[in-house]
Backbone as a ProteinNet text record, in pm:
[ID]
protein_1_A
[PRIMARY]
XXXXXXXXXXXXXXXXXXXXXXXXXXXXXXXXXXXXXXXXXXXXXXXXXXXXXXXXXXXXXXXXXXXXXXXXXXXXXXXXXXXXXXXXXXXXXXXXXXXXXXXXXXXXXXXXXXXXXXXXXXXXXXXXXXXXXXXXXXXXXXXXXXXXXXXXXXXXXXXXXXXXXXXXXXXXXXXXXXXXXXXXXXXXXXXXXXXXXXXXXXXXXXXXXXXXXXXXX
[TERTIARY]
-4758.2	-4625.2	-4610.3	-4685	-4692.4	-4672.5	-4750.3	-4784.9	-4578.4	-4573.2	-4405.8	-4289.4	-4307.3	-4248.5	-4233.7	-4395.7	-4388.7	-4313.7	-4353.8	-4267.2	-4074.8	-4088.8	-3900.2	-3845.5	-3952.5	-3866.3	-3907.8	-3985.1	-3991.3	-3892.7	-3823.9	-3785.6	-3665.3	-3626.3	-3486	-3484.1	-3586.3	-3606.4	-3560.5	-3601.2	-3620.5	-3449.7	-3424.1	-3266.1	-3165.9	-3196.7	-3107.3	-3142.9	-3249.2	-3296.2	-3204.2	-3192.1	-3099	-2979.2	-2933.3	-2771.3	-2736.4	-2792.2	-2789.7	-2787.2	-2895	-2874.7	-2757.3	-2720.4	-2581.1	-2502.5	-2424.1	-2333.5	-2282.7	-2462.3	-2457.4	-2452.9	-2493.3	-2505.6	-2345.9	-2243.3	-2144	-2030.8	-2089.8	-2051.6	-2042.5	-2191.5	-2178.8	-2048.8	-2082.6	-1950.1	-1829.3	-1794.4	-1644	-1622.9	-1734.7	-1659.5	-1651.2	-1718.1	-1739.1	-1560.2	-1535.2	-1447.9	-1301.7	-1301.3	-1214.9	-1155.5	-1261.1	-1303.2	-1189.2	-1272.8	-1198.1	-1097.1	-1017.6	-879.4	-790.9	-828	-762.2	-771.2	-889.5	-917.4	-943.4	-834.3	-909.4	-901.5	-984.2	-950.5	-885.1	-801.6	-697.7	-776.1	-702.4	-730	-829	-893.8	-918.6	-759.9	-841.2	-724.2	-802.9	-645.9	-724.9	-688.1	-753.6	-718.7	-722	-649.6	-671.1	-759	-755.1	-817.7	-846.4	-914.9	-951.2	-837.4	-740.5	-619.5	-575.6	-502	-445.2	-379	-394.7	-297	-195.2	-119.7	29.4	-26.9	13.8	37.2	209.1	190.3	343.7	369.3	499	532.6	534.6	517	491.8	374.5	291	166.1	33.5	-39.2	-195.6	-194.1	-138	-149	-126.4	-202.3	-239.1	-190	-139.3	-61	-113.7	-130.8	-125.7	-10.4	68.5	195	285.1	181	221.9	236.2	134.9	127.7	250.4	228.7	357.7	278.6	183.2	136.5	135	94.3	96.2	-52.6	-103.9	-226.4	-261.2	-309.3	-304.5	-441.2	-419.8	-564.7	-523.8	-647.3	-579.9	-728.4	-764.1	-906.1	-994.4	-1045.3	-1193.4	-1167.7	-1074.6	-1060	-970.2	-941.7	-853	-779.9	-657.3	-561.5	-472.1	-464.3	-374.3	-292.9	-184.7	-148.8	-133.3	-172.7	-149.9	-121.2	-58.2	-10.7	-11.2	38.3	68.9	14.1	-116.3	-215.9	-255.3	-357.7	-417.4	-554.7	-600.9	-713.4	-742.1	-874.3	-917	-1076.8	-1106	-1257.7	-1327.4	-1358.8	-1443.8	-1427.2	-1399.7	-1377.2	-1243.2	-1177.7	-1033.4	-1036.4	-1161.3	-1135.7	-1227.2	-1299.5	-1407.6	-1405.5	-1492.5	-1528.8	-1400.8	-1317.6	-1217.3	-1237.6	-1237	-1225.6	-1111.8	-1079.8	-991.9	-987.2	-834.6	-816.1	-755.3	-757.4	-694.3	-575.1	-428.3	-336	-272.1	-172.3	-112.5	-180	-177	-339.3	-138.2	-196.5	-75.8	0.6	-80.9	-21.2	85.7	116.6	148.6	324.6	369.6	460.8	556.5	484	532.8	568.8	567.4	586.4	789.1	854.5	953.4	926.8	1033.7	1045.7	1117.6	1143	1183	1133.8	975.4	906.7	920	935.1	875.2	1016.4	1121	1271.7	1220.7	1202	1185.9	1084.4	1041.9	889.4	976.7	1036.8	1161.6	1214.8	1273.5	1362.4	1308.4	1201.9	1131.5	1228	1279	1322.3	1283.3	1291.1	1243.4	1320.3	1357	1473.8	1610.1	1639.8	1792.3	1693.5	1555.1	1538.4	1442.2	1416	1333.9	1228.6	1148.4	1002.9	872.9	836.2	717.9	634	591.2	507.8	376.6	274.3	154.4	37.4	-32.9	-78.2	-214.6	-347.9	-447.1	-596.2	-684	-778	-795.2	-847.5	-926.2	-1057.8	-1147.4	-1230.1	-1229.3	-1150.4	-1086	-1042.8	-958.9	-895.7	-1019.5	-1095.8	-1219.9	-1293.6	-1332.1	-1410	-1315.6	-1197.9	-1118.3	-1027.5	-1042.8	-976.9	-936.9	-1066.9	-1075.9	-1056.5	-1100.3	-1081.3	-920.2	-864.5	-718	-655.2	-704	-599.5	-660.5	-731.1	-810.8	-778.5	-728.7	-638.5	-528.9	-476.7	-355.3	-287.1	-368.9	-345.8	-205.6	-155.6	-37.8	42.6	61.7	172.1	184.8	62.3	15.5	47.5	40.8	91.3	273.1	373.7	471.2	506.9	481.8	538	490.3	422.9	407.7	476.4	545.1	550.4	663.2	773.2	929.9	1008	1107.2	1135.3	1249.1	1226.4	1338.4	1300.3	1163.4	1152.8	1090.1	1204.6	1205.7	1079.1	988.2	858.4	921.3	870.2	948.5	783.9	825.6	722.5	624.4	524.6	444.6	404.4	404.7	373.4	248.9	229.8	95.8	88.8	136.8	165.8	250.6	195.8	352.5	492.3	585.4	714.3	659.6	679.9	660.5	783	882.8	1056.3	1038.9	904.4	882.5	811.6	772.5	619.7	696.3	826.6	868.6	899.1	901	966.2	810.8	691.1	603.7	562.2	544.1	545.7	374.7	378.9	246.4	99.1	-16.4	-108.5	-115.9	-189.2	-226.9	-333.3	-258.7	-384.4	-307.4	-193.9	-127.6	22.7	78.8	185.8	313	366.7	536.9	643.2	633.3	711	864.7	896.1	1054.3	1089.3	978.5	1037.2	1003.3	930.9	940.5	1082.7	1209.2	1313.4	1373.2	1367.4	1448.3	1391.9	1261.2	1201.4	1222	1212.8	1316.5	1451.9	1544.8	1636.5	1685.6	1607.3	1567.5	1570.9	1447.3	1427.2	1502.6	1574.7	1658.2	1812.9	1841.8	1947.3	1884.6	1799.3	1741.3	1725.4	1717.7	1735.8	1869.5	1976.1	2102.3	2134.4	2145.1	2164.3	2092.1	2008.9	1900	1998.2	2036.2	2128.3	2258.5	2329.7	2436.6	2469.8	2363.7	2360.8	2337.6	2220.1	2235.8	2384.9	2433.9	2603.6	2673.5	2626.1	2705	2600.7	2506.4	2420.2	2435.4	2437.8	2474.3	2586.7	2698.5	2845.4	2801.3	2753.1	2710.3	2669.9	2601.5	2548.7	2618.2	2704.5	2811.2	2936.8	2959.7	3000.5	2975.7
6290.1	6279.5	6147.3	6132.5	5958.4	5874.3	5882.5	5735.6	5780.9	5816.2	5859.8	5824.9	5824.6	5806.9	5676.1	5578.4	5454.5	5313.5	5387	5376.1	5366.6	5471.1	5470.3	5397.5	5361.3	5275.8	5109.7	5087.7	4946.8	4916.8	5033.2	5021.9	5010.4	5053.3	5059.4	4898.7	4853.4	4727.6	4593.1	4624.5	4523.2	4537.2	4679.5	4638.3	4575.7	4620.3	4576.7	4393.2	4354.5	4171	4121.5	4227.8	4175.5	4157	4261.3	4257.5	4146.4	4131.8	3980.6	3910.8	3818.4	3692	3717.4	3807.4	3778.5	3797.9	3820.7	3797	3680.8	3623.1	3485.2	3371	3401	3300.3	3227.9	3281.9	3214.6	3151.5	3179.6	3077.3	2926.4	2919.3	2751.1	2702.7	2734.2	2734.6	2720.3	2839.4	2871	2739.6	2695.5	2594.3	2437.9	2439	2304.5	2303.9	2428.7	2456.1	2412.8	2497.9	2453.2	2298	2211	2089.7	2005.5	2028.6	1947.9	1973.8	2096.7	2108.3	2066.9	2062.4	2003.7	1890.3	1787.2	1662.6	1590.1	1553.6	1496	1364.7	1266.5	1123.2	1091.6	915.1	882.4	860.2	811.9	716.5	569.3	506.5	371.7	284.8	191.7	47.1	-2.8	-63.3	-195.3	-314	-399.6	-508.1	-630.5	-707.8	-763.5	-912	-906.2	-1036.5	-1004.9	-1078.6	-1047.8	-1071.5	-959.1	-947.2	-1064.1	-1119.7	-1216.7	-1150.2	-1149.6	-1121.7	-1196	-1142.6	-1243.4	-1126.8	-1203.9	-1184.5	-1144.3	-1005.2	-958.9	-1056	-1115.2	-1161.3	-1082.7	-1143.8	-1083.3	-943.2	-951.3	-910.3	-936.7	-866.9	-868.9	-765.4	-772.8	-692.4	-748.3	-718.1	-787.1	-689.9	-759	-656.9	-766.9	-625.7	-718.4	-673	-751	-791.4	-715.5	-797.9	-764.9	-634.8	-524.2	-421.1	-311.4	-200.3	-106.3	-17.7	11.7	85.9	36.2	91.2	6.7	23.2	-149	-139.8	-273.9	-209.1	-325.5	-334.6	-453.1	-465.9	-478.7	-398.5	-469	-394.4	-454.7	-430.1	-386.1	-471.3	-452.6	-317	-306.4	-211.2	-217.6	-131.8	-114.4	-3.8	21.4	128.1	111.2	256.8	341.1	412.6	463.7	596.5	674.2	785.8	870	1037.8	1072.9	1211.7	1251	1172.7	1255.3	1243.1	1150.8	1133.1	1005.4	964.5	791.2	829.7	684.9	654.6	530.4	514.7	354.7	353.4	219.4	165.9	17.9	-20.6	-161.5	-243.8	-166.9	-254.3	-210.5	-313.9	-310.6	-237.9	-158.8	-135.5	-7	64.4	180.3	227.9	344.5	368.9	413.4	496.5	534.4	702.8	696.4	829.5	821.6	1003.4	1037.9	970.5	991.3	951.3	1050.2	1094.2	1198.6	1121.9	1122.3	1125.1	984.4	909.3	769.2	688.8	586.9	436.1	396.4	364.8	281.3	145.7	89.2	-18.2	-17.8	138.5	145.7	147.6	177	208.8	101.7	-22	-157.7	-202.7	-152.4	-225.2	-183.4	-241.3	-246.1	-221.6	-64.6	-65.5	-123.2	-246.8	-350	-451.9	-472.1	-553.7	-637.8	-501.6	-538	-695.1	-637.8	-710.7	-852.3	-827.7	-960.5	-1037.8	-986.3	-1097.7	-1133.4	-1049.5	-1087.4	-1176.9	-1192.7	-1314.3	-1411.1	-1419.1	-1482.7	-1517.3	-1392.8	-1408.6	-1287.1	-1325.7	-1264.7	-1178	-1087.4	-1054.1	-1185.7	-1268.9	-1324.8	-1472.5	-1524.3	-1656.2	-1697.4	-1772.5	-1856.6	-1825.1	-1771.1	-1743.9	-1808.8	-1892.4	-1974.8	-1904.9	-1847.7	-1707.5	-1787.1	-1739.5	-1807.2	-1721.3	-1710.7	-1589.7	-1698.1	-1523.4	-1586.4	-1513.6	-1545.5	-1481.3	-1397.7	-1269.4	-1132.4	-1183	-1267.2	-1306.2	-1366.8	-1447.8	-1551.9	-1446.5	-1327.7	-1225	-1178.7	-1121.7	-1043.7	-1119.1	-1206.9	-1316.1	-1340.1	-1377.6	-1448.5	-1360	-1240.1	-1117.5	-1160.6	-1097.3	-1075.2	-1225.3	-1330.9	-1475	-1493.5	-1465.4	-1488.5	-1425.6	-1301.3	-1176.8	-1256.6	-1288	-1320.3	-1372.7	-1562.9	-1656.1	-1709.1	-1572.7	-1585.6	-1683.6	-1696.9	-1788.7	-1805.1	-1684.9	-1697.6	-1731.2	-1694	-1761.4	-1927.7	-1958.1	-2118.4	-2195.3	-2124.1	-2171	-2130.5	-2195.2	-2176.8	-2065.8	-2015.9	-1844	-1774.8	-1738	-1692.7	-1720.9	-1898.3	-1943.6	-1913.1	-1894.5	-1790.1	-1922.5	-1971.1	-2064.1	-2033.3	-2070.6	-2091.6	-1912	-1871	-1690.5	-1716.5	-1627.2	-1568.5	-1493.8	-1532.2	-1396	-1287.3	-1204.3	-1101.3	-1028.9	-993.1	-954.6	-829	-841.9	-681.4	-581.5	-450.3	-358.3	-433.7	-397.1	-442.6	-557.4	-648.7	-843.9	-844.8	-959.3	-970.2	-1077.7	-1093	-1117.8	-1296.6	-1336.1	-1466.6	-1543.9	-1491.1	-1490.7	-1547	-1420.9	-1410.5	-1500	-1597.8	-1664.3	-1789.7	-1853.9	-1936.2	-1861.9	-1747.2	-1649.7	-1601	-1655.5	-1591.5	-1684.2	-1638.5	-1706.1	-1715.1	-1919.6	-1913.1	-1830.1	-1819.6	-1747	-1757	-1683.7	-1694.7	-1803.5	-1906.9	-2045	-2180.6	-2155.5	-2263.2	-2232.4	-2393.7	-2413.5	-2321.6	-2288.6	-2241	-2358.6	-2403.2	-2525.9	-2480.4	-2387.4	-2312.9	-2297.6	-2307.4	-2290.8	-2401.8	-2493.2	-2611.7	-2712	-2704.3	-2724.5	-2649.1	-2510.3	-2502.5	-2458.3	-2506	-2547	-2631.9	-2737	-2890.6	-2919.8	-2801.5	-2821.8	-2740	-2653.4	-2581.2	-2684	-2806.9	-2855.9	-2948.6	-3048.5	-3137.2	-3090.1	-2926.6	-2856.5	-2875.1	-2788	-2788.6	-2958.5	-3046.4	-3145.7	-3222	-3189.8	-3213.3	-3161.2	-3017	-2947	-2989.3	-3069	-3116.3	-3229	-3338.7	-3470.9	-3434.6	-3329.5	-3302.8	-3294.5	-3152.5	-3171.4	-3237	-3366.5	-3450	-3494.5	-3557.4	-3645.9	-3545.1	-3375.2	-3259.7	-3295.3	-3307.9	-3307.4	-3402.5	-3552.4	-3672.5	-3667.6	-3613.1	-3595.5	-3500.2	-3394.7	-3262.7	-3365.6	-3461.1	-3570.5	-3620.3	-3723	-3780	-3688	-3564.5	-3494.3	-3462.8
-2949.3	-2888.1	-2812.1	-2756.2	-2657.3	-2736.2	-2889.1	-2970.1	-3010.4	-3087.4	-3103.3	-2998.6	-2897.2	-2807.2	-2728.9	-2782.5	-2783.9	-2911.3	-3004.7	-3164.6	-3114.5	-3055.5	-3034.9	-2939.3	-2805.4	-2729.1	-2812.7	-2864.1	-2984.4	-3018.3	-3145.9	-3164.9	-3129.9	-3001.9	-2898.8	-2861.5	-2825.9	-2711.6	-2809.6	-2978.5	-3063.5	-3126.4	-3124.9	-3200	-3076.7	-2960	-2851.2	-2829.6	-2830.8	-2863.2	-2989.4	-3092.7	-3187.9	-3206.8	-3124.1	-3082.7	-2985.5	-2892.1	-2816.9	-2856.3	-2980.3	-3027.3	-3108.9	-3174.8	-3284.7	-3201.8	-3087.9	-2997.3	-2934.9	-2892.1	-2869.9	-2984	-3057.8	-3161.8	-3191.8	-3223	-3223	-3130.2	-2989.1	-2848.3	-2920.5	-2895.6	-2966	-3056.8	-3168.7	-3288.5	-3194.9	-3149.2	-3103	-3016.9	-2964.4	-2810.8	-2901.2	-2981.8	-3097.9	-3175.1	-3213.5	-3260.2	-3189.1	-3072.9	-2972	-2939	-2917.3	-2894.3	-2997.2	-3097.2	-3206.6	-3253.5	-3252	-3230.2	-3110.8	-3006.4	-2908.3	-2855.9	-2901.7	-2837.4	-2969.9	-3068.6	-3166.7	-3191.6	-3234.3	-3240.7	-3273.9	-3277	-3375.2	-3471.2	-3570.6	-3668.4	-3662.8	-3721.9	-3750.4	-3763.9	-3718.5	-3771.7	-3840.7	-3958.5	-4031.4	-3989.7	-3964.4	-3931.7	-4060.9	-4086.9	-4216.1	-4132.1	-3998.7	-3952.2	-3776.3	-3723.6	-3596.8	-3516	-3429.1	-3338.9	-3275.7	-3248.3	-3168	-3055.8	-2982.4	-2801.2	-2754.7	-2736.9	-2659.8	-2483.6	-2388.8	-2225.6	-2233	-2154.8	-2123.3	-1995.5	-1984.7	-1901.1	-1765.1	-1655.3	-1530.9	-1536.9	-1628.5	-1603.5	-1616.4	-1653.8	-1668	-1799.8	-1885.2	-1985	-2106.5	-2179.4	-2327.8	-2434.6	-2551.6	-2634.9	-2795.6	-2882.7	-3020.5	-3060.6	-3102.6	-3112	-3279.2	-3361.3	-3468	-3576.3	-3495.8	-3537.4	-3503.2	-3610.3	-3613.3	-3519.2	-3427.4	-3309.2	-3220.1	-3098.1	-2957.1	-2945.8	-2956.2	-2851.3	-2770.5	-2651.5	-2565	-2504.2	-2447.9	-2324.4	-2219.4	-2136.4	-1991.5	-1914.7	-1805.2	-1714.2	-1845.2	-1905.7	-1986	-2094.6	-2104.9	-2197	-2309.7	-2434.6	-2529.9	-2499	-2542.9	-2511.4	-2631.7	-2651.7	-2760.8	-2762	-2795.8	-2726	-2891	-2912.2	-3038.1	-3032.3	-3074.3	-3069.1	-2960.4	-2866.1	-2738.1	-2606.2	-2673.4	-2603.9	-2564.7	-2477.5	-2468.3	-2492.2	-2565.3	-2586.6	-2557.8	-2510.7	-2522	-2504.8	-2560.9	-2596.5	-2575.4	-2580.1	-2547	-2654.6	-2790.1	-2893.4	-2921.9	-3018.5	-3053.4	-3215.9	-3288.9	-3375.6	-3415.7	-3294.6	-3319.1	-3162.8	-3157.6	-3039.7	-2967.7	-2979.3	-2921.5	-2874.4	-2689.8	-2644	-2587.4	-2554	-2534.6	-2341.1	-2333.2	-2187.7	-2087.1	-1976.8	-1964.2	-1848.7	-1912.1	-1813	-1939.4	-1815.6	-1858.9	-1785.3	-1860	-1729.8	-1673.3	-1602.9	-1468.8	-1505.6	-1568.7	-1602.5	-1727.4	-1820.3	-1909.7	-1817.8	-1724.2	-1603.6	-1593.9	-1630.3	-1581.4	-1724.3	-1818	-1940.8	-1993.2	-1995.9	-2048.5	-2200.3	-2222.6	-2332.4	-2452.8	-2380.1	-2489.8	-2556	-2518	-2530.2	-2633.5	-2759	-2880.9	-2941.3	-2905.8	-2928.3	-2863.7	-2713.4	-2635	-2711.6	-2734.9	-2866.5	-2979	-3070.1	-3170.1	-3184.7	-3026.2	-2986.8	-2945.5	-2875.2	-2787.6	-2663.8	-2598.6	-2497.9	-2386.5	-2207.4	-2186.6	-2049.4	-1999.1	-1933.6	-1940.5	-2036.8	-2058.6	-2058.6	-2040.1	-2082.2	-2150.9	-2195.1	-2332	-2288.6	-2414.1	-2378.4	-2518.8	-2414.2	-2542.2	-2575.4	-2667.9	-2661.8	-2729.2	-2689.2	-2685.8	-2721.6	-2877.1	-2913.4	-2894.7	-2823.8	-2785.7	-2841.9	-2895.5	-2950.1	-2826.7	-2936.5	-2869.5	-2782.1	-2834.1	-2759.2	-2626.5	-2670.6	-2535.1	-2391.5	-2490.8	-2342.5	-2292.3	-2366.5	-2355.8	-2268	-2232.9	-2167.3	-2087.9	-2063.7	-1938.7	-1882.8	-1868.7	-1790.8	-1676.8	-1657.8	-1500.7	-1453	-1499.8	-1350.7	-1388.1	-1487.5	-1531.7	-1398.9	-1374	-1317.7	-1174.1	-1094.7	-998.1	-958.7	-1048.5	-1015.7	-1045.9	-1076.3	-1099.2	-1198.1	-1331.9	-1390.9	-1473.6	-1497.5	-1586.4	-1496.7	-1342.4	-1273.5	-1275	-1271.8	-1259.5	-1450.9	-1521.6	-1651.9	-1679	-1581.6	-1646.7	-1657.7	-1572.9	-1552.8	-1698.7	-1696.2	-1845.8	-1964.6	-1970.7	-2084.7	-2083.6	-1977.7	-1977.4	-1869.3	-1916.2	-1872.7	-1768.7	-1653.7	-1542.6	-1480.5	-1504.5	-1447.5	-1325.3	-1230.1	-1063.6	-1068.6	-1031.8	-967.4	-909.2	-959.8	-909.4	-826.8	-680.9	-602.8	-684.3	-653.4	-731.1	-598.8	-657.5	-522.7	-485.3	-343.7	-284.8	-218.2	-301.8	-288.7	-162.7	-122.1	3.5	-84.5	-68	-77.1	-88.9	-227.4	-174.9	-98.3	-102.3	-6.1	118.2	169.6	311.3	375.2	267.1	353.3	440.1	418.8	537.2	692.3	642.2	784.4	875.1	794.7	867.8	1014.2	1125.2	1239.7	1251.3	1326.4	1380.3	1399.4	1408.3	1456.4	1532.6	1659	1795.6	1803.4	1929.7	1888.3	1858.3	1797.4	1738.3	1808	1836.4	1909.4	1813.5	1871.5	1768.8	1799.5	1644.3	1668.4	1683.8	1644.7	1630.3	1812.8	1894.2	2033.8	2092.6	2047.1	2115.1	2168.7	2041.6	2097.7	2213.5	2198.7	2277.5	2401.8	2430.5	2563.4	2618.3	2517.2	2539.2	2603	2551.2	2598.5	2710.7	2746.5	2898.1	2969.4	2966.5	3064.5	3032.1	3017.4	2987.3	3088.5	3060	3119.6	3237.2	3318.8	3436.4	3526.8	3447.2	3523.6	3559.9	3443.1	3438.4	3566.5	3560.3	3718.8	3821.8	3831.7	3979.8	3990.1	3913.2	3913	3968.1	3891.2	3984.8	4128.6	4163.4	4248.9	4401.1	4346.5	4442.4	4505.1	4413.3	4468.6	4572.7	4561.8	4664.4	4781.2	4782.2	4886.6	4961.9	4915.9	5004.3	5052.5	5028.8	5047.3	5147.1	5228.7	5304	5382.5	5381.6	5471.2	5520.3	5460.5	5529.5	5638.9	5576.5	5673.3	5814.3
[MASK]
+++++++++++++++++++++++++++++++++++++++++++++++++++++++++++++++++++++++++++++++++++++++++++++++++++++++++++++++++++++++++++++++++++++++++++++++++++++++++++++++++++++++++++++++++++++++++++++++++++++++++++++++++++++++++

């Protein structure tokens, strides 16, 4: 009766180990599954030649121009947008993950871009548009954005264009209105300290001629 009784819980212990792994076994699958229906890559590009970049006016954002998709550069990266979604990668032609949200700089882009390149005009004036190897952006990002280089080239190649202030930046409007540091004379009150004392002595002169006259009395 014991040996029997050891036989049946075996066999209890070994079918219940079996029901577990086939329960678990298709977790994996299902979450693989999940995945790739909801996060799925774009496409490849073809490129028939290595991208050329045009600079959006009044930014830091790089666009290849000629294509029927939008992709741009901007801070060390590639950007896409596809079904709904953004993607971007280090290279302009592989390596594309998903992104979660809109990148910020996509905010500032006028959706007219594509026309203003058309024309080569750029809010109402002439724009020299200036296409620049992928490499070149790739390598001169960041000191571009740093020192401000497209302001210093001709406004971005857009002839007779107003800077228009960026959040963050101070007002370049404002910089004659900014007053002295502590330390340094304020030349804006030096006149009319000047003419304090100039008044103040006018009135000391007058009044002498009343005073000698008080004398003679």
């Amino acid at each position: 009766m014991i040996h029997t009784a050891d036989n049946t819980t075996k066999r209890f212990l070994l079918g219940a180990l079996a029901l577990v792994l086939v329960l678990a076994s298709p977790l994996p699958t299902t979450a693989r599954t999940d995945r790739d229906i909801h996060v799925s890559l774009p496409p490849a590009i073809v490129y028939a030649e290595p991208p050329q970049l045009i600079v959006l006016p009044e930014t830091y954002v790089y666009v290849v121009p000629d294509l029927e998709m939008d992709v741009f550069f901007y801070d060390g990266w590639w950007w896409r947008p596809w079904e709904g979604r953004w993607y971007r990668s280090r290279s302009y032609d592989t390596g594309w993950s998903d992104y979660n949200g809109v990148p910020t700089f996509y905010r500032e882009i006028p959706s007219t871009w594509r026309n203003d390149y058309r024309e080569h005009r750029w809010r109402g004036h002439r724009w020299d548009i200036q296409p620049i190897p992928h490499q070149q952006v790739q390598q001169n990002w960041s000191s571009w954005e740093k020192n401000r280089h497209w302001e210093k080239q001709h406004t971005w190649g857009v002839q007779d264009l107003q800077i228009r202030p960026q959040s963050g930046q101070p007002d370049r409007q404002m910089h004659p209105q900014i007053r002295p540091q502590s330390g340094q004379p304020d030349r804006q009150m030096q006149p009319q300290n000047s003419r304090k004392n100039l008044n103040s002595q006018g009135n000391q002169q007058k009044a002498k001629p009343g005073n000698q006259g008080h004398k003679k009395n």
